[in-house]
N, C-alpha and C positions, 0 to 999 in steps of 0.2 A: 658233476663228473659224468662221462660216459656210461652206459650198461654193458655190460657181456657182450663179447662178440656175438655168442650164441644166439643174443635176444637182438642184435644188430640186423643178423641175419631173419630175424623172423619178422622185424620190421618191415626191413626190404622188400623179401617176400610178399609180408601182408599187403603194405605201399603200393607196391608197385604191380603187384595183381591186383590193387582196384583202378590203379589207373592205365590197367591193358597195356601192362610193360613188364619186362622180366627184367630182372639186375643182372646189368651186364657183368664180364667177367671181369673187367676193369673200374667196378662200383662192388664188387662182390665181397661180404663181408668174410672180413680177415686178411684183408690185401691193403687195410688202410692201416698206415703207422702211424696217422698223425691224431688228435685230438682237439676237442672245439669246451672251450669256456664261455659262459655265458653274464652277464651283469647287466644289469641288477637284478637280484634272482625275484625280489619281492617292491613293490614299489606301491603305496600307499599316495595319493593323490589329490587327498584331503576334501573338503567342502566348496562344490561349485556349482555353478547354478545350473538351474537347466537349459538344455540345448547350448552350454558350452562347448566345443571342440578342446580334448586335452590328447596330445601325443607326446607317446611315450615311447622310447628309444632305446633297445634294443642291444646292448652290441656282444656280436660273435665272434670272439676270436681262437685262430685256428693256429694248429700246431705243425711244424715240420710237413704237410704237405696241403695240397687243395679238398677242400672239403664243398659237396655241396648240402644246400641246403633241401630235402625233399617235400617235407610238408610241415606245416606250423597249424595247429589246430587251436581254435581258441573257443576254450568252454565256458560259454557263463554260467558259472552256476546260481549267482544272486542276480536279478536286473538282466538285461537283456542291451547291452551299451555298448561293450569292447568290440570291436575286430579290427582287424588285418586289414592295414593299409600298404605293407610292400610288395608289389609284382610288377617284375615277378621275382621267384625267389632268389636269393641270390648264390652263387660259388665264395666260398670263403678263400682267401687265397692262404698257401701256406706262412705262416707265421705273421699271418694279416688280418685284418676285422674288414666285416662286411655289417651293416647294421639291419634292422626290424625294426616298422614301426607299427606300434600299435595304441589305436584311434578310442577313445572315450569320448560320446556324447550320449551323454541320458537325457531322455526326453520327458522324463517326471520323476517329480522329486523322490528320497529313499538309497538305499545304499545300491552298490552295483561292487560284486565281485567274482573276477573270471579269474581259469588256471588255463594257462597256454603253452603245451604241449610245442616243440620245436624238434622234429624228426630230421637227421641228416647223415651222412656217410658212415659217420663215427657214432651214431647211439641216437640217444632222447636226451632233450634234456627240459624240466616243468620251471616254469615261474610262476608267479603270481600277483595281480594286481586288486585293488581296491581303490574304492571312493565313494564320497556320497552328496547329492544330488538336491540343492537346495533351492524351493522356488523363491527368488527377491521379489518384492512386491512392495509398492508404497502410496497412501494416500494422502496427499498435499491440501491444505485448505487453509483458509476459504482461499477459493482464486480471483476474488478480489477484494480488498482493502483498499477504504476511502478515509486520509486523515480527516476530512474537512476544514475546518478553519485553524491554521496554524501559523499565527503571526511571523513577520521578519527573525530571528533572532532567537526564536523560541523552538523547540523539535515536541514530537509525539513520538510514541512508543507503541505498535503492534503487534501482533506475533503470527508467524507462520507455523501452524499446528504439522509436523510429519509422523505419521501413523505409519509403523511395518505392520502391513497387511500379509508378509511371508513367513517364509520358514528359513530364513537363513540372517543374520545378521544383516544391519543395513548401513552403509557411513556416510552421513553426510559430507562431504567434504570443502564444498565449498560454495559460497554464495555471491551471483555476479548481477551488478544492476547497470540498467540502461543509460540512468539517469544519477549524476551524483547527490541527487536531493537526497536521495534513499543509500540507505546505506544498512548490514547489519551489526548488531550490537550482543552477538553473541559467539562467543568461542569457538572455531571450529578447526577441525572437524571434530563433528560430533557420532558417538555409534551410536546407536538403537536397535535392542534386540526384537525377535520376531514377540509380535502381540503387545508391543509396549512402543510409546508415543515422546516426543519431546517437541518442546517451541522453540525457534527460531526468532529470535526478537527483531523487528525493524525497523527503524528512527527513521524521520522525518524530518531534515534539518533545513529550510527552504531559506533563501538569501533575501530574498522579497518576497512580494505579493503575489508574481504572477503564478496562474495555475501550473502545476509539475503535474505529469503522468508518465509512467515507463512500466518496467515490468522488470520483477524479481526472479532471477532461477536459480535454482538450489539445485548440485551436482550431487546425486545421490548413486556413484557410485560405476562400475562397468556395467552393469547388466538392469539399471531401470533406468527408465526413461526422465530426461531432465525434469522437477517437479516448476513449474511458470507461474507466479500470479503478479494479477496487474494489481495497481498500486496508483494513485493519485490523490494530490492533496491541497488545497485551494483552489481547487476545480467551481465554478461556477455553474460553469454550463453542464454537470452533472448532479449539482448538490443540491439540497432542500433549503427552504425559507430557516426552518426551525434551527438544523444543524449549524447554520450560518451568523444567527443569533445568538451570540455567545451573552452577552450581558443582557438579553431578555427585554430589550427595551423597545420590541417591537419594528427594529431596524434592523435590517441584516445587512453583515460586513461588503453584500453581493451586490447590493443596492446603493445604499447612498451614507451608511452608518460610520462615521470618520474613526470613529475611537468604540471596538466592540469589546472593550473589558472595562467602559464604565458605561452606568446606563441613564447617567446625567448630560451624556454628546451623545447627541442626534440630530436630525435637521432639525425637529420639530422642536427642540430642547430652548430654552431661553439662555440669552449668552451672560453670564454672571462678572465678573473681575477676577479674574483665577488665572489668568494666561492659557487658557484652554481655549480652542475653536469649539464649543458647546454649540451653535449651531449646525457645525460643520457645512460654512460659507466658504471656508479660503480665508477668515477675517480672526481676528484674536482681538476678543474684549469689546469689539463694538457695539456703542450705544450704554456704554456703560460707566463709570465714572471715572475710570483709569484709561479709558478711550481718546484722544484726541479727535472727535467724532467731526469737528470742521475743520481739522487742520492747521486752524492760527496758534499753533504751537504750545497750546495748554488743555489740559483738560480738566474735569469737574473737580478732581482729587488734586487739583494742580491750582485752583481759584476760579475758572473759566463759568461766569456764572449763567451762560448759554451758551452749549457747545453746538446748538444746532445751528449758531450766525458765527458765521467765522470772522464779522466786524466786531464783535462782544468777545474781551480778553483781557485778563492781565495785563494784556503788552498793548493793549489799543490808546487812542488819545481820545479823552471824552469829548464828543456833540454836544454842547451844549443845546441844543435845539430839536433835540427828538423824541426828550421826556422817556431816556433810557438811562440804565446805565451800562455806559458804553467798556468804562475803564474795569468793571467788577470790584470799585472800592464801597460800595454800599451809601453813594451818592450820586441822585440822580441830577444831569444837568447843573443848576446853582441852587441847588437846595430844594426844588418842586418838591413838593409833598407827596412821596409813598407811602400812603399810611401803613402796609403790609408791609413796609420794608423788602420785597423782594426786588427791588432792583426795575420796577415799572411802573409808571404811571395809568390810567385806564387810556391816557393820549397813546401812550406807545403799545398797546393793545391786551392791558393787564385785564383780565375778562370777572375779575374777585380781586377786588383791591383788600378785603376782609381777610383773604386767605393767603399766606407769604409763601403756601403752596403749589398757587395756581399763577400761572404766566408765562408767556410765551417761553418754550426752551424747557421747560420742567416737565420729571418723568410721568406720561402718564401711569394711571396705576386701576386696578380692578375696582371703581371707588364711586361707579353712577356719574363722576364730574370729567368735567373736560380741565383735565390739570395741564394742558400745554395751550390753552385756548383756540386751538386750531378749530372749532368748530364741532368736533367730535367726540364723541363720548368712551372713554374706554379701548379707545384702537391701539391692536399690538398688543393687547393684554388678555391674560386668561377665560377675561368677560365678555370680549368681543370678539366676531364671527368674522377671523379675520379676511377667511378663504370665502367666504360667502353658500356652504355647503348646507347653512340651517344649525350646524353645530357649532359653540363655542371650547376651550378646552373645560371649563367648568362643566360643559354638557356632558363631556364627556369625548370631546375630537382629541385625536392623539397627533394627529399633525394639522395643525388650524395653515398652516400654508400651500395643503392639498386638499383644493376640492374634490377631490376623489375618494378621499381618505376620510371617514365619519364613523358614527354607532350604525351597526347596521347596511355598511355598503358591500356591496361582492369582494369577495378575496377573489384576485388571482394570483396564477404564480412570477409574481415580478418582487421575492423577496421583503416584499412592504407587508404591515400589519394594518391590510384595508378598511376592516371594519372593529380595530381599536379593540380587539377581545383578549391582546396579548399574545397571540397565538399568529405567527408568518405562515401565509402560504397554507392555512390549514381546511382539507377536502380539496387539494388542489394538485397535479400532478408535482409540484416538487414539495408535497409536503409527506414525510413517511407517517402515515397513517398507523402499519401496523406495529410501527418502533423497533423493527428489526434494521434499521441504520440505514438503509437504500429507499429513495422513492421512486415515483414512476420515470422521473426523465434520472435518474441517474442509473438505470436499467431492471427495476422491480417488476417484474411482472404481472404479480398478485401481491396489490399494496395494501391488501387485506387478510394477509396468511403471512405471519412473519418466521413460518418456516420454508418461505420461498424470496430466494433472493438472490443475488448475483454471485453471493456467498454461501450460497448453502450448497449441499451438497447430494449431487443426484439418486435417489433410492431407484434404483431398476425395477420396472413393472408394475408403479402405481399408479399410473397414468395421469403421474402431474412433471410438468415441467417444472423440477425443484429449482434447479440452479438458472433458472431463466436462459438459458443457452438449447437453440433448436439442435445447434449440432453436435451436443452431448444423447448420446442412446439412454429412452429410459427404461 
């Protein structure tokens, strides 16, 4: 409500002799009938961040005649944030509203509360506002996550750590990826209060083999900045020997390792009867008794008592004239004498008529003797240097098919296990050294500090490049 005319009159007065004007006789208090309401007398504004813009509105409404408005004073008394954004002032019209607005921006955190004084024709009339002033703040990590090897059909699980670094509540709200491989797997939106942390879970669900990379952003809110990490996972051309070696068998999935969740397929692997590709050729079973290894339609587990002659078979007609046996019924020609009974005479190039072991087509084995009579001792077999490197696999060669591959030869970084120690790629740029998860070619920095990584998180002013990013400030 209005004051006393009296004290109207002394406003005026006061007013308008500081602003080198006298009140006219048609402003002059006690010639005004009308009166001026004001709402909302009081308005609370609640918790906003800093350097938000909040307006607040004002309105004046007038009674039975025109009023105007002369001065609006806004006192802060807590904080230093409100003023006066209407000019100029306005005339209220009779039985009409004219609005005020008044501006809230604090510019650091803490409460802010002004009383604002509205002088006009008809009296005073005070409001009053509050609010209080919250700085949002939040820190995201790591900014990047590498699944590594994450088969067809199978997913991993990570976490996006979000840290409020403020003073005001933070919401997560929602989480967008580039790439549908990535996805999250956690509820949102989620709050988090100031000084307190929560994870963000995020799966990896890859359709094949090829490498995925993209990049996570988590909406945390009006007033912080989107929080981003990148994200990739069968990445090759970022990842380590070790990381890539899932079954430890000195092969990585990067290289040439066909099956890295058993550590019995590899190239270097011997091919067993399993229906496995154990060498990882392309081939299932060859050279082995369930093999078809020539073709003529049978194999060793099938009768074929030389799968390496695809004239010697179950299904063949016997030669009487070759001193073999052609048909595999354990008769050679018309009865010739094998005394070993293996199906060979010494005419058809049985090399140990004494042993029903040794003859052409038979496996050879780790045994000093030339069991297929080929001339050679041991070849193909754990005892012999197949690759010609000086090492046999009894040596100690982990892949006898690469001569590059020994005890003792240089590692590099081509995901192989060079010098057979178990270890891929290790003192080599893609091997992580300091076991913080990154190496050098997948952006490590210092692969000897494994509080420095592409993951970690920048300390200002210790004059290390923590997070291996130049254009992070330290």
């Amino acid at each position: 409500m209005s004051r006393s005319l009296a004290h109207r009159a002394l406003v005026c007065l006061t007013l308008l002799g500081a602003l080198t004007t006298g009140c006219s006789s048609d402003v002059g208090v006690g010639k005004i009938e009308g009166d001026v309401s004001v709402s909302p007398r009081f308005t609370d504004l609640g918790l906003q961040a800093v350097d938000t813009e909040v307006d607040t509105q004002i309105i004046l409404t007038a009674t039975k005649v025109d009023i105007k408005v002369l001065a609006v004073d806004v006192f802060n008394v807590e904080g230093d944030a409100f003023s006066l954004v209407t000019a100029p002032l306005p005339t209220i019209p009779g039985d009409g509203s004219e609005e005020l607005i008044i501006r809230w921006m604090p510019d650091e955190p803490g409460r802010s509360w002004a009383r604002v004084t509205i002088t006009h024709q008809a009296g005073e009339d005070e409001i009053e506002l509050r609010g209080e002033a919250g700085l949002p703040a939040a820190r995201v990590l790591p900014p990047l996550i590498d699944f590594g090897r994450v088969p067809a059909g199978e997913s991993a699980t990570a976490s996006i750590t979000v840290e409020n670094t403020g003073t005001m509540d933070l919401s997560i709200d929602e989480a967008t990826f580039d790439n549908t491989t990535f996805a999250s797997a956690s509820p949102l939106p989620l709050v988090v209060e100031p000084g307190l942390s929560v994870d963000v879970s995020v799966v990896f669900n890859p359709t094949d083999d090829n490498a995925q990379t993209g990049l996570g952003t988590l909406n945390l809110g009006d007033w912080v900045t989107e929080g981003t990490v990148e994200l990739r996972g069968n990445d090759c051309s970022a990842g380590g020997g070790g990381s890539f070696d899932q079954d430890g068998d000195g092969f990585s999935w990067c290289a040439s390792d066909c099956d890295d969740t058993r550590d019995d397929v590899h190239p270097a692997a011997a091919e067993v009867c399993d229906g496995a590709d154990n060498n990882c050729n392309g081939e299932l079973d060859e050279n082995t008794e369930c093999s078809d290894d020539d073709g003529d339609g049978a194999s060793e587990a099938e009768g074929d008592c030389n799968d390496d002659d695809s004239a010697v078979g179950p299904h063949t007609t016997e030669d009487y004239s070759n001193g073999i046996d052609d048909d595999c019924d354990g008769t050679v020609d018309h009865g010739q004498d094998d005394v070993d009974g293996d199906g060979y005479i010494e005419a058809a190039g049985d090399c140990n008529e004494g042993n029903a072991d040794i003859h052409p087509g038979a496996t050879e084995l780790p045994n000093g003797l030339d069991d297929d009579c080929d001339g050679i001792v041991d070849e193909g077999t754990t005892a012999y240097d197949d690759d010609g490197d000086g090492f046999t696999e009894v040596g100690g060669d982990c892949d006898d098919t690469d001569s590059g591959v020994y005890p003792g030869a240089t590692e590099t970084a081509d995901w192989v296990d060079e010098d057979c120690d178990g270890f891929v790629d290790e003192g080599t740029t893609a091997y992580d050294d300091d076991g913080d998860g990154f190496t050098e070619v997948g952006g490590d920095c210092n692969d000897a500090n494994p509080s420095v990584s592409p993951a970690a998180v920048e300390i200002p002013s210790n004059g290390i490049d923590d997070d291996c990013d130049t254009a992070t400030p330290d």
